[in-house]
C-alpha positions as CSV (number, residue, x, y, z in Angstrom):
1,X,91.1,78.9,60.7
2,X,90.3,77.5,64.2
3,X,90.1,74.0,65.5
4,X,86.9,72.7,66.1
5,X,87.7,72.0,69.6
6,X,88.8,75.2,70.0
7,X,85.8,76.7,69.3
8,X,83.8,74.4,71.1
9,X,86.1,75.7,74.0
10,X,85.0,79.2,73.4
11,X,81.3,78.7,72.9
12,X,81.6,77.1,76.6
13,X,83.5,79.8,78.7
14,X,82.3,83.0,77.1
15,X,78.3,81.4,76.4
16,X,76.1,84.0,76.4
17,X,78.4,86.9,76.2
18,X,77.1,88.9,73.1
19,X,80.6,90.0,72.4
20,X,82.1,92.0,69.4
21,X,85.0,90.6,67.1
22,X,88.4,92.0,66.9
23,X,87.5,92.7,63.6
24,X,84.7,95.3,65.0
25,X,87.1,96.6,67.5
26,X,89.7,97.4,64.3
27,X,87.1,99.1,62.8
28,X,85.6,101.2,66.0
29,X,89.4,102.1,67.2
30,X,90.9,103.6,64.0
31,X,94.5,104.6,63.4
32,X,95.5,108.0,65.0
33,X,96.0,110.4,61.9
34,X,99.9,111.1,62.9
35,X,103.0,111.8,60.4
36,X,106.6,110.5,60.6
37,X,107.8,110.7,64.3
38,X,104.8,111.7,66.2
39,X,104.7,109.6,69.5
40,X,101.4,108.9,71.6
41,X,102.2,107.9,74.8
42,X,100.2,107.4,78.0
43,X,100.4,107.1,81.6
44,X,98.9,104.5,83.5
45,X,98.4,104.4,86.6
46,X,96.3,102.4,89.3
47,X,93.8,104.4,91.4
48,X,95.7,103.3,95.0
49,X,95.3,107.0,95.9
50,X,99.1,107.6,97.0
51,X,100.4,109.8,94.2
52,X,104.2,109.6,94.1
53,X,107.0,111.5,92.8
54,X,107.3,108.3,90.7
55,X,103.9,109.2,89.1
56,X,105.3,112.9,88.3
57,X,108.5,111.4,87.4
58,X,106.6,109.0,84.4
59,X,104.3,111.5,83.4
60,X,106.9,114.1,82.6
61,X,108.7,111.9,80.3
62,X,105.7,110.8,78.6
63,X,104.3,114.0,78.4
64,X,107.8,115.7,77.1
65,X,107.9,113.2,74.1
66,X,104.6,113.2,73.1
67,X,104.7,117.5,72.9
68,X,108.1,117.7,71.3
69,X,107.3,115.4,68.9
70,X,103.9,116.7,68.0
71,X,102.3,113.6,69.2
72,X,99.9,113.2,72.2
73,X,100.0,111.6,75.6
74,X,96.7,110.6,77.5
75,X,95.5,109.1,81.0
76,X,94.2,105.6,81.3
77,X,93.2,104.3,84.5
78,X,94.1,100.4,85.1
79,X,91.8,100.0,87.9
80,X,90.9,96.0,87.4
81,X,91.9,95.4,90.5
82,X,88.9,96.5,93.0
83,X,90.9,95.9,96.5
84,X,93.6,98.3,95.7
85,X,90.9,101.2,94.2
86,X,90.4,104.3,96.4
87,X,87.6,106.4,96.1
88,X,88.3,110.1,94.5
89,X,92.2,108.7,93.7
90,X,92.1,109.7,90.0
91,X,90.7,113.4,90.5
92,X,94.0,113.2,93.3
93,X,96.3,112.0,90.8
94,X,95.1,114.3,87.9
95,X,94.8,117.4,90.5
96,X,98.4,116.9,91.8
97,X,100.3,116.2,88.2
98,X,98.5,119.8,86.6
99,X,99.4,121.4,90.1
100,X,103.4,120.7,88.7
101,X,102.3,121.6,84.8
102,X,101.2,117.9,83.8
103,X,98.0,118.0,81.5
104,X,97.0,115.2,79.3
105,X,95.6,115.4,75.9
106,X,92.5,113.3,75.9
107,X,91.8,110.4,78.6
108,X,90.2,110.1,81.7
109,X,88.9,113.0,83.4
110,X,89.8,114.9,80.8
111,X,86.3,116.0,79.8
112,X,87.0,119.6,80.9
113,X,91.0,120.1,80.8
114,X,91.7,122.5,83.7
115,X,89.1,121.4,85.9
116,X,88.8,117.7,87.8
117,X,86.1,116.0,86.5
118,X,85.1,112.2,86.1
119,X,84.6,112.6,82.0
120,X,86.9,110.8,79.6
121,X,87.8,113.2,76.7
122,X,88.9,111.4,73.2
123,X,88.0,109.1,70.5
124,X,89.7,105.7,72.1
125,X,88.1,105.7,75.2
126,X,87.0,104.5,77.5
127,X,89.8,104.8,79.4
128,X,88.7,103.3,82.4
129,X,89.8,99.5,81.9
130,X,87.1,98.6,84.1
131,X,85.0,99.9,81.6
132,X,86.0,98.1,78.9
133,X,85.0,94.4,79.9
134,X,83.9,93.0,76.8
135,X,87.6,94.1,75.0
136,X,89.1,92.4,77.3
137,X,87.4,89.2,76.9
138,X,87.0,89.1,73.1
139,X,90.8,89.3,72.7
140,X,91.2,86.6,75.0
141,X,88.3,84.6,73.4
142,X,90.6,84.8,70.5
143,X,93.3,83.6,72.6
144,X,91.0,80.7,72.9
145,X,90.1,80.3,69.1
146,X,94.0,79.9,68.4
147,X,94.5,77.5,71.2
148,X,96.7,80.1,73.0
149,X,94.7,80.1,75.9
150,X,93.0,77.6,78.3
151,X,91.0,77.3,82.0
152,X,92.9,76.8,84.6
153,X,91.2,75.5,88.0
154,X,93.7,75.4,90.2
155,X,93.0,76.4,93.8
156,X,95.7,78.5,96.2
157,X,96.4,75.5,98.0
158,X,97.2,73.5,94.9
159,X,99.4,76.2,93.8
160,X,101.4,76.7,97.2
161,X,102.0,72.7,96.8
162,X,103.2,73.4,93.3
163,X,105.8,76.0,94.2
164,X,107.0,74.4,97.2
165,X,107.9,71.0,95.0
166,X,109.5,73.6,92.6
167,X,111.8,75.2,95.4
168,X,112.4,71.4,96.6
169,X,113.6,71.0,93.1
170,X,115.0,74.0,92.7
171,X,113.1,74.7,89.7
172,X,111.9,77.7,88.3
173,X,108.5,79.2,90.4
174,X,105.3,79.5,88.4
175,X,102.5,77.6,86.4
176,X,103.5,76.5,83.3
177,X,103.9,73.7,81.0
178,X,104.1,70.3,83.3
179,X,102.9,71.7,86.2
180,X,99.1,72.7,85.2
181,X,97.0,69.5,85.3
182,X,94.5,71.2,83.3
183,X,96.6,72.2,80.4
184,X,95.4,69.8,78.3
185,X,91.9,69.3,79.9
186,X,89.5,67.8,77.9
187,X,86.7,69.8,76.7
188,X,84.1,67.3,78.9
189,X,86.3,67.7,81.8
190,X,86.6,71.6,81.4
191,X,82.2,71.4,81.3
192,X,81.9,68.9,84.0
193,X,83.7,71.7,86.1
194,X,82.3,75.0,85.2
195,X,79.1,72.5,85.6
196,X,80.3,72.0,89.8
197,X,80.7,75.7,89.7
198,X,84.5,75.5,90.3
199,X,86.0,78.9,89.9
200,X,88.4,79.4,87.4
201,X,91.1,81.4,85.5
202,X,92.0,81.9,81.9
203,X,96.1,81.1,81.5
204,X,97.9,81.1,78.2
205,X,99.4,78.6,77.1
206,X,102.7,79.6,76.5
207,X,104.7,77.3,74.1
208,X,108.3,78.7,75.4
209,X,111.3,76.3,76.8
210,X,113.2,77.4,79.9
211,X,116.3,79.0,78.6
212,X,115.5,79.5,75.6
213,X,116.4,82.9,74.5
214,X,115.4,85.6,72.3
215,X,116.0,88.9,70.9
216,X,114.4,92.2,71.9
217,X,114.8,96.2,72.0
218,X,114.5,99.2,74.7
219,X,114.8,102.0,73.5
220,X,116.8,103.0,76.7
221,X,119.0,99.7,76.5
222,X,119.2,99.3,73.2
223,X,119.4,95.4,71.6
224,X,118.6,93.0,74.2
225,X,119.1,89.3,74.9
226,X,115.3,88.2,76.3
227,X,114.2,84.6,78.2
228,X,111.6,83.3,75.9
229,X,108.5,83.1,78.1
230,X,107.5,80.0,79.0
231,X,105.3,81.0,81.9
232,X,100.9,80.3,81.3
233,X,100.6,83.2,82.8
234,X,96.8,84.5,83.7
235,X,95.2,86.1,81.4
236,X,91.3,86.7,82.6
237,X,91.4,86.5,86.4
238,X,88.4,84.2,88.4
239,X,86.5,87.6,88.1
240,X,87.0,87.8,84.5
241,X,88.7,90.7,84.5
242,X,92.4,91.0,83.1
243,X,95.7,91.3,84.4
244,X,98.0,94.3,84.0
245,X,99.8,91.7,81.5
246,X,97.1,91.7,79.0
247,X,95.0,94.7,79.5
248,X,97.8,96.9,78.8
249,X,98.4,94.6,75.3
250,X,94.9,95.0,74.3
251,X,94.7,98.7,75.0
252,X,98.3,100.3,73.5
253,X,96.8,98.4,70.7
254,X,93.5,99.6,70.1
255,X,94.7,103.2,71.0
256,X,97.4,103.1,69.2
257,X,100.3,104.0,71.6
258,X,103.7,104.2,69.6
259,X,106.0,104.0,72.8
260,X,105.2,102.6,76.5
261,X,108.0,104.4,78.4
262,X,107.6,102.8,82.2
263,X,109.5,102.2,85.0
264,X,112.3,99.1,84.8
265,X,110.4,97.0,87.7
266,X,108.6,96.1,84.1
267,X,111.5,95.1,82.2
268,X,111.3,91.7,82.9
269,X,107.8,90.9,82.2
270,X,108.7,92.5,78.5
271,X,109.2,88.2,77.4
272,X,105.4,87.8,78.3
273,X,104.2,90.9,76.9
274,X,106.2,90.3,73.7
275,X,104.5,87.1,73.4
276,X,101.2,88.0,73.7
277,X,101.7,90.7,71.0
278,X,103.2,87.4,68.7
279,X,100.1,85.6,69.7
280,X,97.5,87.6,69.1
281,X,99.5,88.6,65.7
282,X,99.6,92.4,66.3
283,X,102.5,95.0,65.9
284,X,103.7,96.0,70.0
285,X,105.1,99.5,70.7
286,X,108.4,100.8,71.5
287,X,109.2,99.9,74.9
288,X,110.9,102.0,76.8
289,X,112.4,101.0,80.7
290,X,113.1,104.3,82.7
291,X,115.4,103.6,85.9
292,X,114.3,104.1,89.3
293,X,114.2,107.2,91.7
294,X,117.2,106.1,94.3
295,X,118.9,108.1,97.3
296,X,121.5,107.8,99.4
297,X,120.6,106.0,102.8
298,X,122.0,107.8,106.0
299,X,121.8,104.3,107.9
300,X,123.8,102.4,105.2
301,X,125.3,105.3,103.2
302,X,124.4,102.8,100.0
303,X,121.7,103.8,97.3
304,X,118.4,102.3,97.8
305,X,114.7,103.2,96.2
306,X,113.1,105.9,97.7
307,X,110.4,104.2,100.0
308,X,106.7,104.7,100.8
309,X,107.3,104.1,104.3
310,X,110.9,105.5,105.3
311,X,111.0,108.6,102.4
312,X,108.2,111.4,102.8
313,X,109.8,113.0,99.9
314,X,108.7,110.0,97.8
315,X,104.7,111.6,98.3
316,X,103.9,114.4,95.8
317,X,101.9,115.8,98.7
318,X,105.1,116.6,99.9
319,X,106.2,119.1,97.4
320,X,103.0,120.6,97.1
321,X,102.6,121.2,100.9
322,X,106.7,122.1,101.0
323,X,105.4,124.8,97.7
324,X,108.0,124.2,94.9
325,X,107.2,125.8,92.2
326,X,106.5,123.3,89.1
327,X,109.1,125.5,87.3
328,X,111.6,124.3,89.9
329,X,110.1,120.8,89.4
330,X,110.4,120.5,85.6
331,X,113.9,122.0,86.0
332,X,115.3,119.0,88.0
333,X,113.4,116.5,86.1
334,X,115.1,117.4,83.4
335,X,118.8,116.7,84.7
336,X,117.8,113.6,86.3
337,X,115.6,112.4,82.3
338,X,119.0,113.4,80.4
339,X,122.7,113.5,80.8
340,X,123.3,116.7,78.8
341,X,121.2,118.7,80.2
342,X,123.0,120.6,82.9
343,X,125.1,121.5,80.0
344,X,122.5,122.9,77.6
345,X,121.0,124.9,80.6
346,X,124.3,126.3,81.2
347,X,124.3,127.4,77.5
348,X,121.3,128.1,77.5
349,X,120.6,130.9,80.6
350,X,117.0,132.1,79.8
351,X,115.5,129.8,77.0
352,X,112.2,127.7,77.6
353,X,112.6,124.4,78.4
354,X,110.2,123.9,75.7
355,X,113.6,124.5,73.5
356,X,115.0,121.4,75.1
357,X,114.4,118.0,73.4
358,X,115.1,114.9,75.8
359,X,116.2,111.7,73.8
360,X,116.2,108.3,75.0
361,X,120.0,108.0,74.7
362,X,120.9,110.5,77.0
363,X,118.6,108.3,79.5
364,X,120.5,106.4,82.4
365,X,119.9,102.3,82.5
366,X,121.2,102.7,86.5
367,X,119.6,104.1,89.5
368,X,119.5,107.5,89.2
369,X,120.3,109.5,92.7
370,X,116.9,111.9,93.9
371,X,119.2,114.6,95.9
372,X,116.9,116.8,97.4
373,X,119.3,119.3,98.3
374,X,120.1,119.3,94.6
375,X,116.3,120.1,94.0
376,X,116.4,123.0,96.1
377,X,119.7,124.1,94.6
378,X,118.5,123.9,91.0
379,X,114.8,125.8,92.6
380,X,117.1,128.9,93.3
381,X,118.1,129.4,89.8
382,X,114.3,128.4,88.3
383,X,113.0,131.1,90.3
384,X,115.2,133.4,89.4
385,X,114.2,133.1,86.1
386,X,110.7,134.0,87.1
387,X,109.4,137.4,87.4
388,X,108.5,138.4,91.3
389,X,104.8,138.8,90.4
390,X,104.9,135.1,89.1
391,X,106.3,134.0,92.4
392,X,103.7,136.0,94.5
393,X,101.2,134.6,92.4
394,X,102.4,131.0,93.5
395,X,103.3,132.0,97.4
396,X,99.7,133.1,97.5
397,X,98.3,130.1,95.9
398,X,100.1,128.3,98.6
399,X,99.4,130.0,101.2
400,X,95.4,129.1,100.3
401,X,96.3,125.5,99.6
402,X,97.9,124.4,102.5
403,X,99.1,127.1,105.3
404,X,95.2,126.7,106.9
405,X,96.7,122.9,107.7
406,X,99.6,124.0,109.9
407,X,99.2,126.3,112.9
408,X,102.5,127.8,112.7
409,X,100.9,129.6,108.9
410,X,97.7,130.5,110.2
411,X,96.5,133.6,109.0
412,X,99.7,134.1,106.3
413,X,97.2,133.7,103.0
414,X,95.4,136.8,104.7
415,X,98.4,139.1,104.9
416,X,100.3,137.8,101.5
417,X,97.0,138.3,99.2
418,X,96.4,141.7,101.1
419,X,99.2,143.6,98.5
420,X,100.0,141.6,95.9
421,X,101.7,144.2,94.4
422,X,103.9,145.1,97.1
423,X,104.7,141.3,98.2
424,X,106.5,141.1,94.6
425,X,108.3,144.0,95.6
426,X,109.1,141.8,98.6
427,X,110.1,139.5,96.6
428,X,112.0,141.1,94.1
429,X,114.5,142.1,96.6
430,X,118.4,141.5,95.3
431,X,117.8,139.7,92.4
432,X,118.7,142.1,89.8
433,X,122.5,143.5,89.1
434,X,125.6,141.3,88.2
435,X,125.2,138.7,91.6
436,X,121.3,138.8,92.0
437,X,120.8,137.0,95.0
438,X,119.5,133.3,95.1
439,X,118.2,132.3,98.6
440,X,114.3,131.8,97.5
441,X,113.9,128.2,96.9
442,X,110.4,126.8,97.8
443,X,106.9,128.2,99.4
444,X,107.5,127.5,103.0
445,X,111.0,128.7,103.1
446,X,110.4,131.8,101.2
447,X,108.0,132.8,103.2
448,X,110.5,132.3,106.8
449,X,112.3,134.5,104.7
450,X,109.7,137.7,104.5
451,X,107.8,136.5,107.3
452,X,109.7,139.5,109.0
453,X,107.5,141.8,107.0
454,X,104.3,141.5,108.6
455,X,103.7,143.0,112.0
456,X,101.7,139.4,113.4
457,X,104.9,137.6,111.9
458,X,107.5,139.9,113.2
459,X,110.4,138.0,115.7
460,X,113.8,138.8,117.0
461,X,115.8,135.7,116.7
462,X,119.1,137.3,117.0
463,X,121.4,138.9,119.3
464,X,122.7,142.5,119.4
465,X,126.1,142.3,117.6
466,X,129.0,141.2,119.6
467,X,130.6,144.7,118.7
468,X,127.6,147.0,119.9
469,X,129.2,148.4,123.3
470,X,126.6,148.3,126.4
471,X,124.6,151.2,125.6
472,X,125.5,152.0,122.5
473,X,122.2,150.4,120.6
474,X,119.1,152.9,122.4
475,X,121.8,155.7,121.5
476,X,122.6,154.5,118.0
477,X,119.4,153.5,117.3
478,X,117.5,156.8,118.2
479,X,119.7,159.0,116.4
480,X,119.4,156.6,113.2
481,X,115.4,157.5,113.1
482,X,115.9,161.1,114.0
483,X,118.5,161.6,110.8
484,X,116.5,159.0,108.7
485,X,115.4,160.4,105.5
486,X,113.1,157.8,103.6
487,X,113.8,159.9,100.4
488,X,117.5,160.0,100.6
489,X,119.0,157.9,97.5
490,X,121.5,154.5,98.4
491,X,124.7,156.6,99.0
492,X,123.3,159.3,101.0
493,X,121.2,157.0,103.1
494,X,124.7,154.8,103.6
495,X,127.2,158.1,104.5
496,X,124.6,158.6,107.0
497,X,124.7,154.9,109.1
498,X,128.7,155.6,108.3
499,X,128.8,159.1,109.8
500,X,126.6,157.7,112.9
501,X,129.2,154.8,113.4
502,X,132.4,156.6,112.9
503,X,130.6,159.5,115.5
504,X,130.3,157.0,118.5
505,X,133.8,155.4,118.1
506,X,132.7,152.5,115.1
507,X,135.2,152.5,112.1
508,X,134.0,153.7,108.8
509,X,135.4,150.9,107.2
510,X,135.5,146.9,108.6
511,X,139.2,146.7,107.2
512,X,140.1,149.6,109.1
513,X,138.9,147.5,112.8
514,X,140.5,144.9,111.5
515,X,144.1,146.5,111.0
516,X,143.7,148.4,114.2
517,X,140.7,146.5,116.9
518,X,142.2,148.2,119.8
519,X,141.2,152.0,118.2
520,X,137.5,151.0,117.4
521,X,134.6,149.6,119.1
522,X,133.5,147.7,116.0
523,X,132.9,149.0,112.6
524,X,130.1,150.4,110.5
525,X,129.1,146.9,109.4
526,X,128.0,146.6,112.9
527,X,126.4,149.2,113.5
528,X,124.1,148.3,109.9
529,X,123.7,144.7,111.4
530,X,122.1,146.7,114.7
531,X,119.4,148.2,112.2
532,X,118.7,145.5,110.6
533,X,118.1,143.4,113.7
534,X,115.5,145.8,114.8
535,X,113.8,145.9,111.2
536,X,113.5,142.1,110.6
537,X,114.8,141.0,113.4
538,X,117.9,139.0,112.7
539,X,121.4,140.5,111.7
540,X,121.5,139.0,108.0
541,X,118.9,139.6,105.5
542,X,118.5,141.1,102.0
543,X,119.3,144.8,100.8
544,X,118.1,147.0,104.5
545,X,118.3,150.1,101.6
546,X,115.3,148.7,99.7
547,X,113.7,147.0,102.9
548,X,113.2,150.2,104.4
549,X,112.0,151.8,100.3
550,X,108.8,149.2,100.6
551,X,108.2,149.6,104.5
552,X,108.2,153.5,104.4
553,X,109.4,155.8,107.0
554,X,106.3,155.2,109.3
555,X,106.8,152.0,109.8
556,X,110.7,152.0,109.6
557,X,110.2,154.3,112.7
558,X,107.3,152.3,114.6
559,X,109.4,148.9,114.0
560,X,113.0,150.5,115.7
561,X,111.2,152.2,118.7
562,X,109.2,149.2,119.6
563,X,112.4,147.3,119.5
564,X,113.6,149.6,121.7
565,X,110.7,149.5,123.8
């Protein structure tokens, strides 16, 4: 089967290493017991330590097929490149996906699902690639065997001379066929120079023509037209590790991933991985290309990609110290993943998302536009959706996660976890009846909205209505709390304000000042706006009616007289 002086090849770059066979690795890594349809998919990220709403972005899709199709999704860390590895970056990333509802079914850290912790879980593992070495290196030893692969000594200098003559030339950049001087190295050569410790890599040897052509599939695309790859692209780099290029072959392989779904920065390097699927003579998975996470720039007013540097909102931290709720999250995922789904949703008022199946033909193949005031938007209606003791159970949760990092919330956890009960009261404010109210949106701005609850938190930020005459709010304002009645029902408690306006020259209805301005000093809407300013201190705010139901007369009283002062 191989060449002799293939093999002799072999023997020389991996002597010593009491490696396994392909054949063993077949056997150790099983096929997944799966029926008809189920997908396993996986997320794979490098440990850099800045999770990105890229990273949620991926893993929802992954995660979303593999559940609705019965399948499973799992975590594997691509960390074979040491300089880019931050310490603790994989308990970050899996702690900020399940923060937004993002689990994964076996993989790393997985070893106790729920709780962060450095144990792989799952029969495939390990799922650390820098724990899987020896893989790596029989599959390319085998690359070796079938003359698909070669050493490569080439220094950075030699390189930098090769590309420049290529740009001279105006050739296509890169190593490959013509351009490597130890392509075709003999096999005394190659030992002479392992012998002189010369550092090297291991490139295939790709067999491709420039423009040559192929075909290929996305299953976002569809049917595509594909360069062949000509590129001897490295394989094992000087440290013997892999490259992203051929870990990620060896690996969907041996763990049997059905589809890679991945961002389209990948698309192009699909030739390559195609190829080394071809030459190690193994089935690839359906690739998928998902399109990138744009916005609109203000300086331009073109779409670009969101970006690390000028975009906070590209940071997961972001939404987790912001507090959106991963039911807001999911919710605009899901009409940025698919086309149609706006539509279901509208059809569909109170039904799980679970109910919803994504497809990859109602995927976009363009830039899809990140709208952030959309997010917020679409938040309103999630939450809605939510019962108020769910949301105080997340504004809580909040408040311990991140208010202790910002002065302004200092001390809020302490007064939102002292009545839970009543802060879903709070909460529940307006949102039932025909036109429930929709003004909650995320943590920190839900709370600027109640903040006015809570003595330490209580501010006037408002004026006195423009129609209060000089005067009139001590005198309207004091007879308010001597008539006040916290057990009077909606109607009674409103004929009251009315009788009190219309009493001190304020019209008992608003279209009644406006016919005639000249008989009235203002109208009862005023003179509401005036209580309200001295409850929460700003004229416009949820139902007053059942603000004043959870505060209770005592403090409905102690609030207006120490506005009044």
């Amino acid at each position: 089967m191989y060449k002799d002086e293939n093999r002799a090849l072999a023997a020389l770059l991996f002597d010593g290493e009491a490696l396994r066979t392909i054949d063993d690795y077949e056997e150790l890594y099983k096929p997944r017991e799966t029926h008809d349809g189920q997908m396993i998919t996986r997320l794979g990220p490098s440990p850099t330590g800045f999770i990105h709403l890229g990273n949620l972005y991926m893993a929802y899709i992954n995660k979303k097929f593999a559940k609705q199709s019965g399948g499973a999704c799992y975590l594997r860390v691509e960390d074979t490149d040491e300089k880019r590895a931050v310490e603790g970056a994989v308990d970050t990333l899996i702690d900020g996906l399940a923060y937004f509802g993002i689990d994964f079914d076996e993989g790393a850290g997985q070893g106790n699902i729920g709780n962060i912790s450095d144990t792989d879980s799952g029969e495939y593992g390990p799922y650390y690639q820098s724990d899987r070495r020896d893989i790596y290196r029989t599959f390319a030893k085998e690359l070796v065997l079938r003359g698909h692969a070669y050493p490569c000594f080439l220094t950075e200098e030699e390189i930098d001379q090769i590309r420049a003559g290529q740009e001279e030339q105006k050739r296509t950049p890169g190593i490959y066929k013509g351009y490597s001087k130890y392509r075709d190295a003999s096999l005394d050569d190659v030992k002479t120079l392992i012998a002189e410790g010369k550092p090297y890599v291991l490139r295939l040897r790709a067999e491709g023509t420039e423009g040559e052509f192929r075909s290929g599939f996305d299953a976002v695309r569809g049917e595509l037209k594909l360069p062949v790859n000509f590129m001897d692209i490295v394989v094992l780099k000087k440290t013997g590790m892999p490259t992203y290029h051929f870990a990620h072959i060896v690996d969907d392989h041996l763990m049997h991933t059905t589809h890679v779904i991945r961002g389209e920065e990948w698309l192009s390097s699909l030739p390559i991985h195609l190829n080394l699927f071809e030459l190690l003579e193994i089935d690839p998975p359906v690739y998928a290309h998902a399109t990138v996470l744009m916005k609109f720039d203000d300086e331009t007013g073109k779409k670009r990609k969101l970006s690390k540097r000028k975009d906070p909102e590209l940071s997961l931290t972001y939404y987790m110290q912001e507090g959106y709720h991963k039911a807001a999250i999911e919710e605009y995922l899901l009409t940025i993943i698919n086309s149609d789904y706006e539509e279901w949703r509208a059809e569909h008022l109170d039904a799980s998302t679970d109910e919803f199946k994504i497809s990859f033909e109602k995927m976009s193949n363009s830039g899809i536009l990140f709208d952030l005031d959309k997010l917020r938007d679409v938040s309103k209606d999630a939450l809605l959706r939510l019962p108020a003791e769910e949301i105080a159970d997340y504004l809580i949760d909040w408040a311990y996660r991140y208010a202790a990092s910002e002065p302004e919330l200092s001390g809020i956890y302490e007064v939102l976890s002292s009545d839970k009960p009543q802060l879903a009261q709070i909460l529940d404010i307006g949102r039932s009846g025909a036109k429930p109210r929709k003004d909650l949106s995320y943590a920190k701005q839900i709370w600027e909205h109640i903040s006015y609850f809570y003595d330490d938190f209580y501010k006037i930020t408002d004026d006195i209505p423009e129609h209060i005459a000089d005067g009139d709010a001590a005198v309207l304002l004091k007879e308010y709390i001597e008539n006040h009645d916290i057990n009077d029902d909606r109607d009674t408690w409103f004929a009251k304000i009315r009788e009190l306006g219309t009493k001190h020259g304020y019209a008992a209805k608003p279209k009644d000042f406006k016919k005639n301005p000249d008989d009235y000093k203002g109208h009862v809407g005023d003179v509401s706006a005036l209580i309200r300013l001295a409850l929460v201190g700003k004229t416009t705010s949820p139902d007053i009616y059942e603000i004043e139901q959870i505060m209770g007369a005592e403090k409905v009283n102690q609030r207006i007289l120490g506005f009044l002062g």
